[in-house]
Steps between C-alpha positions, in 0.01 A plus 500: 500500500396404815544872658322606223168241559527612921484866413186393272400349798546804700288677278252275444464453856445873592210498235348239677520624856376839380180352326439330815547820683305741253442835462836700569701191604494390111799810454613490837603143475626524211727787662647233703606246231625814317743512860567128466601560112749812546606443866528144538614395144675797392309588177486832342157648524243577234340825378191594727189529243483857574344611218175296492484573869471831467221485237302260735496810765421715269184275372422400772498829678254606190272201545475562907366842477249377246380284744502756768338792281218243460567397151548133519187480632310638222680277305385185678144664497477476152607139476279416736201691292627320189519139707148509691353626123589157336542258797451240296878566314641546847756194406655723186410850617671438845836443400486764240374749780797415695774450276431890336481621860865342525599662146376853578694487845762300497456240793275248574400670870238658374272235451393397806231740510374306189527155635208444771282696232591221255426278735221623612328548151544133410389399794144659476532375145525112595841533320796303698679748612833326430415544106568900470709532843794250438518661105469846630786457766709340232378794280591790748888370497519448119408852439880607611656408195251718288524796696738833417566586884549144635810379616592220241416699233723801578812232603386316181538840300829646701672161498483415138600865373820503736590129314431608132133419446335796426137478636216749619247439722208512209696223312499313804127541565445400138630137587383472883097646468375261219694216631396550862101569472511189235662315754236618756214426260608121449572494894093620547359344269699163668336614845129603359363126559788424763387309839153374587221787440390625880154297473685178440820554755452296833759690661292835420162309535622456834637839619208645360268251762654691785318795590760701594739416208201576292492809655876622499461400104180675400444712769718855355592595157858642467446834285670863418206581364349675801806737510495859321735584319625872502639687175852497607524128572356487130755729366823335674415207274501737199834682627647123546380374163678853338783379635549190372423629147757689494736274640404249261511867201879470599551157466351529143787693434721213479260346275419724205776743575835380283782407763762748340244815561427352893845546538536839356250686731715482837226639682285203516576296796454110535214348571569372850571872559163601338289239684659658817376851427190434339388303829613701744369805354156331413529421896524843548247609332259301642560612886501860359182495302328174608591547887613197543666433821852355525464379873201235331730427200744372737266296727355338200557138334613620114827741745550217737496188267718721236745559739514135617582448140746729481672366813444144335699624145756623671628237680398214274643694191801617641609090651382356190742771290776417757473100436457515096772773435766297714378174263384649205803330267416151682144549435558585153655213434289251654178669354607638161427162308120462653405897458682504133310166384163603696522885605143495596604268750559767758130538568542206704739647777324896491231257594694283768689777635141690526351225723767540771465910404160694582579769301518499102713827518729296690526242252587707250751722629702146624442326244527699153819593559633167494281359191628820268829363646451095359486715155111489504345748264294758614191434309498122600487705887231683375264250418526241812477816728149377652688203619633675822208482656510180658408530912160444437658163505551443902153668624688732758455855277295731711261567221439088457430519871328781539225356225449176693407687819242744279345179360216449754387226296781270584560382164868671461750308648849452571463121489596183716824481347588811470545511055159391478379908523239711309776691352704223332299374171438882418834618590664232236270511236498928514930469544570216277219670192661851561903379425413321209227716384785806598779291279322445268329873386892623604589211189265744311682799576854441490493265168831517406674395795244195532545429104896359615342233728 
């Protein structure tokens, strides 16, 4: 027992450092108490989570040329049109902006574009800021679990068909999209009268008394609205959106389609297979017809964060595999009363083990695994899969940073003490609504195995 709590330690240590590090250094790290693990304590390594790696390339290979052929940024254009229209909604119509962005996509990268425009808009408005740009930075993270091309989706999808649940992605989305944007209404409507308003905040009152903070405040509007937009940028988006129609056409298959006929037509691959050629070939397309230029699909954020993520999986994943498949009989024993008496109760550490983890792929890949191991039915997985979004809950996420330095206003923070952030109050209330609100409509679905509770 006590090797088994210093290897833990190991682990949990290597997590650590690499938060504290960032970026790359999350899976680097991670690479390093992997070393410890085989090396140093003689355990057999796990499985690499090939698989879900390779559909992260793939998407994210998609998603970069979008960006590059000039799509993304009609995209954010027309949120913005849609935001500056009804500035007064900017608190709900924010976080809906973003978290769709992050659905069509795939990662939350693409939304910094969209933040000083937020910002911006409520600003002019006499709206505190903090109101729609602490919901919409929550929002732009929650949309992973409700998109077909994200990470913890895919993993989701792969892992629970190779342990016996059989689940496409549109039965997924059916649980995760009305539990997520309910949990992001409850989390805006929360922040719509949050803080002081700007004409009663000293702090503001006296920022805005300086000249020149009056000035860096007021003085320029952050807008895409000035750029043209060219018919090919317009008609990447289109060649995009085609694609994930018919990826998400396949995935219907497993739905209406009888299993016994899926398996007589050989000639249909698997999804993670599909995803794979559908996004690649959609990436294709768009540097042959759009002209989009692979050189500036590289250099840009949605290539070079997707890659850090993909770095990030694969060591975290592959450690995390190592540690639970050397322990999995201890663990089952030690947990199996707790997750038989209260299976839901493994929301709780997707959401633990996503605080030390930036990444909800991450999460899942590590930790699904082990929970279909406890003996912890697949739709009971299902419906707390919001909770593994949980690093909004140390502010050190680059999109939770990155909205505090667009806020000219000054009325995002990190905090004194650190947990006292703009991000906390609508990161629990949109995380805690979404798992129970996800349990509960997954109750609704899968009847009978609920009815034996």
């Amino acid at each position: 027992m006590a090797i088994m709590i210093i290897e833990l330690l190991i682990v949990l240590g290597a997590l650590y450092v690499g938060s504290r590090y960032g970026s790359l250094a999350l899976g680097a790290i991670s690479g390093i108490g992997l070393a410890i693990l085989v090396f140093g304590f003689g355990m057999k390594p796990g499985n690499p989570p090939t698989d879900v790696i390779y559909i992260i390339i793939a998407a994210v290979t998609c998603a970069a040329i979008l960006q590059a052929a000039g799509g993304m940024e009609w995209m954010i254009q027309l949120a913005e049109k849609m935001l500056r229209k009804h500035p007064d909604h900017i608190t709900f119509l924010a976080p809906l902006c973003t978290f769709f962005l992050t659905v069509l996509v795939g990662t939350g990268h693409v939304v910094y574009t969209l933040m000083p425009i937020i910002c911006d808009i409520a600003l002019k408005k006499g709206i505190r800021p903090e109101r729609p740009c602490g919901v919409a930075s929550i929002a732009s993270q929650v949309g992973i679990t409700c998109s077909p091309i994200a990470a913890a989706v895919v993993a989701f999808m792969t892992i629970s068909n190779a342990n016996g649940y059989a689940i496409a992605i549109p039965q997924i989305l059916m649980v995760t999209l009305p539990a997520c944007l309910i949990g992001l209404m409850c989390a805006a409507a929360a922040s719509y009268k949050r803080g002081k308003d700007l004409d009663k905040d000293p702090l503001f009152q006296k920022r805005l008394a300086d000249p020149e903070t009056y000035k860096y405040m007021y003085g320029e509007s952050a807008t895409t609205l000035d750029s043209k937009i060219d018919s090919r940028a317009k008609a990447s988006v289109f060649i995009f959106l085609g694609a994930l129609l018919v990826i998400v056409a396949f995935a219907s298959l497993q739905f209406f389609i009888p299993k016994e006929t899926l398996a007589g037509i050989s000639r249909i691959p698997k999804m993670n297979l599909v995803i794979q050629i559908i996004m690649i070939s959609a990436a294709a397309l768009m540097i042959i017809f759009c002209k989009a230029q692979p050189k500036k699909a590289v250099s840009g954020a949605v290539f070079q964060s997707g890659m850090v993520a993909v770095v990030a999986i694969y060591g975290i994943a592959w450690m995390a595999d190592t540690y639970f498949s050397n322990y999995m009989a201890q663990m089952q024993e030690a947990l199996e009363g707790v997750v038989s008496a209260y299976p839901w109760s493994i929301a709780l550490i997707f959401f633990l083990v996503s605080v030390l983890i930036n990444s909800q792929g991450a999460v899942v890949v590590a930790m699904l695994p082990l929970a279909y191991h406890l003996g912890i039915p697949g739709p009971v997985l299902l419906g707390v899969l919001p909770s593994v979004y949980g690093y909004f809950f140390i502010p050190n996420y680059p999109s939770d940073i990155a909205t505090v330095n667009f806020d000219r206003s000054g009325t995002t923070v990190i905090g004194k003490y650190l947990l006292n952030h703009s991000f906390m109050m609508p990161g629990l209330i949109s995380v805690g609504v979404s798992t129970i609100i996800g349990y509960l409509i997954t109750c609704v679905l899968f009847p009978s195995y609920f009815a034996s509770f």
